[in-house]
C-alpha positions as CSV (number, residue, x, y, z in Angstrom):
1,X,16.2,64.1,147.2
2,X,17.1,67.4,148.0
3,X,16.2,70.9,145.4
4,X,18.6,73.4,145.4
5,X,18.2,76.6,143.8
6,X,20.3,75.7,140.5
7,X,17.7,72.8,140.4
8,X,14.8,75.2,140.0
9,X,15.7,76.5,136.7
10,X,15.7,72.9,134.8
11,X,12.1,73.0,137.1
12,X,11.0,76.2,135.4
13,X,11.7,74.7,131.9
14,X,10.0,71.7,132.3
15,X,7.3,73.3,134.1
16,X,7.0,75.6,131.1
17,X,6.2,72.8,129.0
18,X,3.6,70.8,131.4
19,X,2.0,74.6,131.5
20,X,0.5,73.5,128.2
21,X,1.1,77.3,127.0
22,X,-0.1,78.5,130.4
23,X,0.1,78.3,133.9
24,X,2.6,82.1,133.5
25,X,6.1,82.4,132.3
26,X,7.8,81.0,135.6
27,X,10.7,82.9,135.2
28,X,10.1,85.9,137.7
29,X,9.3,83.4,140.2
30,X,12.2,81.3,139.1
31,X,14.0,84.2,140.2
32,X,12.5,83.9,143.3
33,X,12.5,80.6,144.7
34,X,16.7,80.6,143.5
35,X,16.7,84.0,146.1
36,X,14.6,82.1,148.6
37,X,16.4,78.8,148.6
38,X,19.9,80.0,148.7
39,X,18.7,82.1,152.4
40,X,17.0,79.1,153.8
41,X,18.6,76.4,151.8
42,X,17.5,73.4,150.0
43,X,13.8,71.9,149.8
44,X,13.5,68.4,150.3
45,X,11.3,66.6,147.8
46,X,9.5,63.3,149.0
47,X,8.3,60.6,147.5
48,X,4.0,59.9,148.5
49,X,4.9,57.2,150.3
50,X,7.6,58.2,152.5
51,X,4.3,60.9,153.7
52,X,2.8,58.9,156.8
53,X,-1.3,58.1,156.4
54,X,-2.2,61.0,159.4
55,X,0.1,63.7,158.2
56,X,-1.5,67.4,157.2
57,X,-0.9,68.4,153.5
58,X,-1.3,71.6,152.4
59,X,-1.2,72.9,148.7
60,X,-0.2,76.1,147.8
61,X,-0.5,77.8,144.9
62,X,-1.1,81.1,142.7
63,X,-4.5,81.9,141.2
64,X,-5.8,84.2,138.4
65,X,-5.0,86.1,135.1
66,X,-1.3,85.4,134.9
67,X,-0.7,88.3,132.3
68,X,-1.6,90.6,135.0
69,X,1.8,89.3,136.5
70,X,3.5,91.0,133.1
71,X,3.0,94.3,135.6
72,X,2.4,93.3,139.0
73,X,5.4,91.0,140.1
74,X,5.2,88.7,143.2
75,X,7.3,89.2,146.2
76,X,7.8,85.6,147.0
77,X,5.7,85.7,150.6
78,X,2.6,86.0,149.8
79,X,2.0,81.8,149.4
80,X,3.6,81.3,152.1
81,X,1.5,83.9,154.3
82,X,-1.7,82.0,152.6
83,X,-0.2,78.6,154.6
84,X,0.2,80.0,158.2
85,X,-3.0,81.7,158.0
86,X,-4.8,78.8,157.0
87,X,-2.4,76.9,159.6
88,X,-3.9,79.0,162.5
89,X,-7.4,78.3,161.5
90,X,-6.4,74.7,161.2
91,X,-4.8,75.2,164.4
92,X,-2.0,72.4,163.2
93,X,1.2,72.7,161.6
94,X,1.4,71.3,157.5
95,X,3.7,68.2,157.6
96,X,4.6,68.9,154.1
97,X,3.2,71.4,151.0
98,X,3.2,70.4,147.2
99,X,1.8,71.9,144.3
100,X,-1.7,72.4,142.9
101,X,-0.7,71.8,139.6
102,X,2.5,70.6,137.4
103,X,2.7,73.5,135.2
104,X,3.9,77.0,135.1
105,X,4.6,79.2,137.7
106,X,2.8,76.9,140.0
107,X,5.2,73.8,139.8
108,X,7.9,76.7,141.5
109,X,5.8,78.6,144.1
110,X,5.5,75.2,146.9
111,X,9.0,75.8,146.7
112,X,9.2,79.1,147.6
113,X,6.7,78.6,150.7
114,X,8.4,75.2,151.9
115,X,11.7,77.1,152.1
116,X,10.4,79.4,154.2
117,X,8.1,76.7,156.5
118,X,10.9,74.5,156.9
119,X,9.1,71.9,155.5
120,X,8.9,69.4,152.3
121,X,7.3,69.1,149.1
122,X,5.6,66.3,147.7
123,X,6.6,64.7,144.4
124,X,2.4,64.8,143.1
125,X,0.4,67.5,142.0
126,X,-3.5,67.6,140.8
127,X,-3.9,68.3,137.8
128,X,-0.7,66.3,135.9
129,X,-0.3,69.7,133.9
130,X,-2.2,73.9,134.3
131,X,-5.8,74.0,134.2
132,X,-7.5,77.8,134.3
133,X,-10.4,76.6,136.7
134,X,-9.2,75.6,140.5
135,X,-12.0,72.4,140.6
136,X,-10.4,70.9,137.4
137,X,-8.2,68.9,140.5
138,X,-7.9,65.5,140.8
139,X,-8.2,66.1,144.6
140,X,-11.6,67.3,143.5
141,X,-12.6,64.3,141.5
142,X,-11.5,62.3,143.9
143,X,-13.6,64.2,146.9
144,X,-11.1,66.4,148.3
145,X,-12.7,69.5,149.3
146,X,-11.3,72.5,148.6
147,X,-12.4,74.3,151.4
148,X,-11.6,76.4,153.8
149,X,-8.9,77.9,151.3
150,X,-7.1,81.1,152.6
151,X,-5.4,83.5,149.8
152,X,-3.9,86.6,149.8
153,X,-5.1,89.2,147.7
154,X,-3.1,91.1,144.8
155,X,-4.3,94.7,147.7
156,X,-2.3,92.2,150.4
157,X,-5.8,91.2,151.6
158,X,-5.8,87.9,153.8
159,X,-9.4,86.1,152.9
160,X,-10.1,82.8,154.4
161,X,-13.4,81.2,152.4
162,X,-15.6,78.4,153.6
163,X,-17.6,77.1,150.8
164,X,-19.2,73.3,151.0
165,X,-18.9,73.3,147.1
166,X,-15.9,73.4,144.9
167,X,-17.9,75.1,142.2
168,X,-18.8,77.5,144.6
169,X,-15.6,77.8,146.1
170,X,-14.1,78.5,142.6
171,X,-16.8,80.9,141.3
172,X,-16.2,83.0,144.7
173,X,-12.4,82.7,144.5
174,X,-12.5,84.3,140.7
175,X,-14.6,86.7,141.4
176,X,-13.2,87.9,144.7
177,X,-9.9,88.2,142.4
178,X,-11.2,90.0,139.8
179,X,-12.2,92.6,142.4
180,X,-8.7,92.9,144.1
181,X,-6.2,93.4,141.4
182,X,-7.0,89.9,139.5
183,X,-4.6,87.8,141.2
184,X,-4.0,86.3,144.3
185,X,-2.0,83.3,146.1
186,X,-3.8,80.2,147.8
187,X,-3.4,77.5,150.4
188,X,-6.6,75.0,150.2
189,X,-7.6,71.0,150.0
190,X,-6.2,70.3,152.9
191,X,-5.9,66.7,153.0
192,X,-4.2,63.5,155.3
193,X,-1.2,61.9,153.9
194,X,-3.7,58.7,153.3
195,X,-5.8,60.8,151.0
196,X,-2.9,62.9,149.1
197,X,-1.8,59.3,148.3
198,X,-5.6,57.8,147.4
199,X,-5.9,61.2,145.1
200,X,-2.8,63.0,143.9
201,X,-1.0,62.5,140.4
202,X,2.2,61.1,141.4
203,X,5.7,62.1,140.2
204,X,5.1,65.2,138.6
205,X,7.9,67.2,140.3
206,X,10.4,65.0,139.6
207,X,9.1,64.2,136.2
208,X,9.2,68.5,135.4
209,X,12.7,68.7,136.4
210,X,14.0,65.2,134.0
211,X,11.9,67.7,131.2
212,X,13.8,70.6,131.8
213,X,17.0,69.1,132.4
214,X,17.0,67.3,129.1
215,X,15.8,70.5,127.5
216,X,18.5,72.5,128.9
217,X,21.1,69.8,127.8
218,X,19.9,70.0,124.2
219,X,19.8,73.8,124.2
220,X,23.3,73.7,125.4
221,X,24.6,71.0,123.1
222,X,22.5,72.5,120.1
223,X,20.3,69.0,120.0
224,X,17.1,68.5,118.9
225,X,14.8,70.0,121.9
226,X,11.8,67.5,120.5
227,X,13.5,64.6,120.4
228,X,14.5,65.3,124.2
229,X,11.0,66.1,125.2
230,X,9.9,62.5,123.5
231,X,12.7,60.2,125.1
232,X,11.5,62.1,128.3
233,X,7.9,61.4,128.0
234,X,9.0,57.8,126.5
235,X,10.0,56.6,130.1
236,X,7.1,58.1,132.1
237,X,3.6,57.6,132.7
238,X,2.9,60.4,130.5
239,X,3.3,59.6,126.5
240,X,5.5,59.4,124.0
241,X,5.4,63.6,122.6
242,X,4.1,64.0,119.5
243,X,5.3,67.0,116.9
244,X,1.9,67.8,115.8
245,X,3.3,71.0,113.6
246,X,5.8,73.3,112.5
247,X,5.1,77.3,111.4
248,X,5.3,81.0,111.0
249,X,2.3,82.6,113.4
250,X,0.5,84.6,110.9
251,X,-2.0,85.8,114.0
252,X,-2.2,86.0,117.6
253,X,-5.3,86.9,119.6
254,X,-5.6,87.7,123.5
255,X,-8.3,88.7,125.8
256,X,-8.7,88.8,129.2
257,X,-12.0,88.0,129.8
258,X,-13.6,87.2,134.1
259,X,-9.7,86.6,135.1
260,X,-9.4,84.3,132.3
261,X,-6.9,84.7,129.4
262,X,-8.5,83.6,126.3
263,X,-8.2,83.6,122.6
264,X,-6.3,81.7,119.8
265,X,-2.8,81.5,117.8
266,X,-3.0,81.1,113.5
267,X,0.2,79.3,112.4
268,X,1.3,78.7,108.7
269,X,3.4,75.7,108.5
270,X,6.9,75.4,107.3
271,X,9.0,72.5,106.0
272,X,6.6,69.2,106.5
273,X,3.5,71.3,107.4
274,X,3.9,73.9,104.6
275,X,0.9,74.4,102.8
276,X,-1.4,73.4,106.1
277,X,-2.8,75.7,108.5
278,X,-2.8,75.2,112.5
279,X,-5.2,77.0,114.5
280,X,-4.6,76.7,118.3
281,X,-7.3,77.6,120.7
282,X,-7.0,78.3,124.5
283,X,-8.6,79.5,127.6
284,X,-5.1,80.1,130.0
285,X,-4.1,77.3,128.4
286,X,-4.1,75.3,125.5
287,X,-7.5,73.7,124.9
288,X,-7.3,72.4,121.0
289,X,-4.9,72.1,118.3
290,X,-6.7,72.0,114.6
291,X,-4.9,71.1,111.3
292,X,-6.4,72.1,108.7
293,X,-9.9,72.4,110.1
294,X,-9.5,68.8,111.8
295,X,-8.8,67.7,115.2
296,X,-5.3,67.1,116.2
297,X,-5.1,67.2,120.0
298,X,-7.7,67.8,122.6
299,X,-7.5,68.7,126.4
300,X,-6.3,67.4,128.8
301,X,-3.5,66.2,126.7
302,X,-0.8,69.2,126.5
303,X,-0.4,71.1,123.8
304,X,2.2,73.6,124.1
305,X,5.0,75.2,122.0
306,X,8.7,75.2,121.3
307,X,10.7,77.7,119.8
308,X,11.3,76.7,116.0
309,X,15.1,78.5,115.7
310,X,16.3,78.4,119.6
311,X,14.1,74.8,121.1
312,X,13.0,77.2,124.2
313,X,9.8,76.1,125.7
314,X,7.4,79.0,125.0
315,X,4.1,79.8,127.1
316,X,1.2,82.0,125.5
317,X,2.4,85.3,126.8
318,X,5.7,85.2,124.9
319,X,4.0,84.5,121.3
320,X,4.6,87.5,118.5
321,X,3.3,87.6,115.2
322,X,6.1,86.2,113.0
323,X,8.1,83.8,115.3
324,X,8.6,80.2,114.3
325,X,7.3,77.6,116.2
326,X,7.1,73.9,116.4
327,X,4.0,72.7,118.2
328,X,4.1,69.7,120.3
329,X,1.2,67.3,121.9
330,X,2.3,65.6,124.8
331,X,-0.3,62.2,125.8
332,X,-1.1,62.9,130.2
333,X,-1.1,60.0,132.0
334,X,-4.2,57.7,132.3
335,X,-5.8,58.8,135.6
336,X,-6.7,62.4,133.9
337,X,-8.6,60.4,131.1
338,X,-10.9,57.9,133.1
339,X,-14.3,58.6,132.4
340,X,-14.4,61.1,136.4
341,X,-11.7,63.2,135.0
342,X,-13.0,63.8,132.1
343,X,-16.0,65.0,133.3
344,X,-14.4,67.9,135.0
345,X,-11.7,68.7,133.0
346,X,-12.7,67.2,129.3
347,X,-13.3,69.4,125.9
348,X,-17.2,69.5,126.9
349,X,-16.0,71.3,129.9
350,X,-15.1,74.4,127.6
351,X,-17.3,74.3,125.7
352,X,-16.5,71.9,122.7
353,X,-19.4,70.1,121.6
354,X,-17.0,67.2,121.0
355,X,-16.0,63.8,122.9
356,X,-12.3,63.4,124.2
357,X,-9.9,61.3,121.7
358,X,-6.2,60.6,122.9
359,X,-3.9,62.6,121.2
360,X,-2.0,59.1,120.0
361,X,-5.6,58.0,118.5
362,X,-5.6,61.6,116.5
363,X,-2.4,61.0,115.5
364,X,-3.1,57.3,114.3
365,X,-6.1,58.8,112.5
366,X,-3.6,61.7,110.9
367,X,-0.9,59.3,109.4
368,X,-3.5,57.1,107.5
369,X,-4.9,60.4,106.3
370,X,-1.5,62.1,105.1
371,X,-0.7,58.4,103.6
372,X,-3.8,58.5,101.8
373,X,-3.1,62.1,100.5
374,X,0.6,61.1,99.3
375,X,-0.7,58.2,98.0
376,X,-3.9,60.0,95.5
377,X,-0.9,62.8,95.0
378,X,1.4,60.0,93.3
379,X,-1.3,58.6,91.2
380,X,-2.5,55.6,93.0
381,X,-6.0,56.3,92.4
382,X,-5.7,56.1,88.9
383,X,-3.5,52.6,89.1
């Protein structure tokens, strides 16, 4: 299978939605990889095993604040400089790049650099979805080290880091950004072909692109953009999407805080939800959606949003006081919820005092409780 540069903006839609509100508004680097693939055509995109055991893999990817991006646009090389720098020290050619997670920006920028390398991508990521911290990886969890990692500063800097400890690695990597401009392109976990396949979350790519084809289809055809999203997720290893709520956003808050974009979105619900309150909290991306004060979805199942009126995919950046929104919870597939994942990248993780609980158990637990409401409202406690 072959990406071509009309390819890439179904990609970028889908991608917007596995950003989980984060992961930046891929549609400047959209832009982008379109430019870059039409000069040095088509990307082919492979399947893990078609990747032989002793080949080099090299992710590539863009770190930091991704508002920061709102002013200070990429120029499409600096990814791909990251790779042949970290290709010298390596002193070996990659076989193949892919990306460091599904979401966002990041499900576009391998592109970009394996247009330019000549080389493919791989149909996996690590993370199934964006995630703000680079160690919430599968490739981590799975003993992939993350080091050496080169990445080229926002000031054009070109830093290659050594760290034995992802933690480390991470903590370094942030803060080195936060001195340079707060953003920065990587190439890191190098890995074999034997352990990309022993440690990657497979299909992503491919499963991004069926999500943003769909939605573009029901855009065009003025279909239901959530009903798209949930025959997609039906036939994947991801789960059936959920609408977890419908409203008005009554409050938006942002900070950027360490190179991380934190905060929280107030909605007042409409139609079914009217009456009900949604309060959605996220660091980058979405972390936890509350309905009136209860649980309704918890990372590192997505929550992200959809434009009520138009069925767009929306990320974080792009919410205004006053727009209409349906928020959906989308269930990730089951190697981000064994008990290793979650230990990285579960609610404890940022700083919920709270135990995971798949987003279909929530919802189980929701429809009992609105059945129970509807059924007091109508008098049944009195028969």
């Amino acid at each position: 299978m072959y990406i071509n540069h009309k390819d890439i903006e179904d990609l970028a839609l889908g991608a917007t939605v596995l950003g989980a509100g984060g992961g930046g508004d891929p549609y400047i680097t959209r832009l982008l990889a379109q430019k870059i693939i039409q000069k040095f055509g088509p990307v082919q995109l492979l399947q893990p095993f078609m990747v032989p055991d002793d080949a080099l893999i090299i992710p590539t990817a863009f770190m930091g604040a991704t508002t920061v991006l709102q002013e200070k646009l990429l120029n499409g090389k600096e990814a791909y400089g990251a790779l042949k720098m970290l290709e010298n020290y390596l002193r070996s050619k990659a076989f193949a790049t892919m990306p460091a997670e599904a979401g966002g920006l990041n499900a576009i920028i391998p592109f970009m650099v394996a247009a330019r390398a000549g080389i493919p991508v791989i149909d996996s990521d690590g993370m199934g979805r964006a995630l703000p911290e680079h160690q919430m990886s599968s490739f981590h969890i799975y003993g992939i080290s993350g080091s050496p990692m080169a990445i080229n500063t926002e000031k054009d800097d070109y830093i290659l880091l050594k760290v034995k400890d992802n933690y480390r690695l991470a903590e370094i990597a942030r803060s080195l950004l936060a001195s340079t401009g707060g953003i920065g392109n990587m190439a890191g976990y190098v890995m074999t072909g034997e352990q990309m396949k022993e440690t990657a979350i497979t299909g992503t790519v491919s499963f991004g692109l069926k999500l943003g084809t769909a939605i573009r289809k029901a855009i065009q055809e003025k279909g239901d953009t959530f009903e798209a999203i949930s025959q997609v997720t039906s036939n994947s290893t991801y789960g059936r999407a959920i609408k977890l709520f419908q409203g008005k956003i009554t409050d938006i808050e942002r900070r950027l805080n360490n190179s991380y974009l934190r905060g929280r979105a107030v909605i007042r619900g409409i139609k079914d939800f009217s009456g009900s309150e949604c309060i959605i909290e996220f660091q980058n991306e979405n972390i936890i959606a509350l309905v009136d004060n209860e649980t309704a979805a918890l990372v590192p199942d997505i929550i992200t949003y959809l434009d009520a009126e138009t069925g767009f995919p929306l990320s974080i950046e792009q919410l205004k006081y006053g727009y209409r929104v349906t928020v959906i919870g989308i269930p990730t597939p089951e190697i981000m919820r064994t008990e290793s994942a979650l230990q990285v990248w579960g609610p404890r993780k940022f700083g919920y005092d709270i135990d995971y609980i798949p987003l279909e158990v929530l919802e189980k637990f929701r429809a009992i409780q609105r059945a129970n409401k509807g059924f007091l409202e109508k008098g049944g406690a009195q028969g």
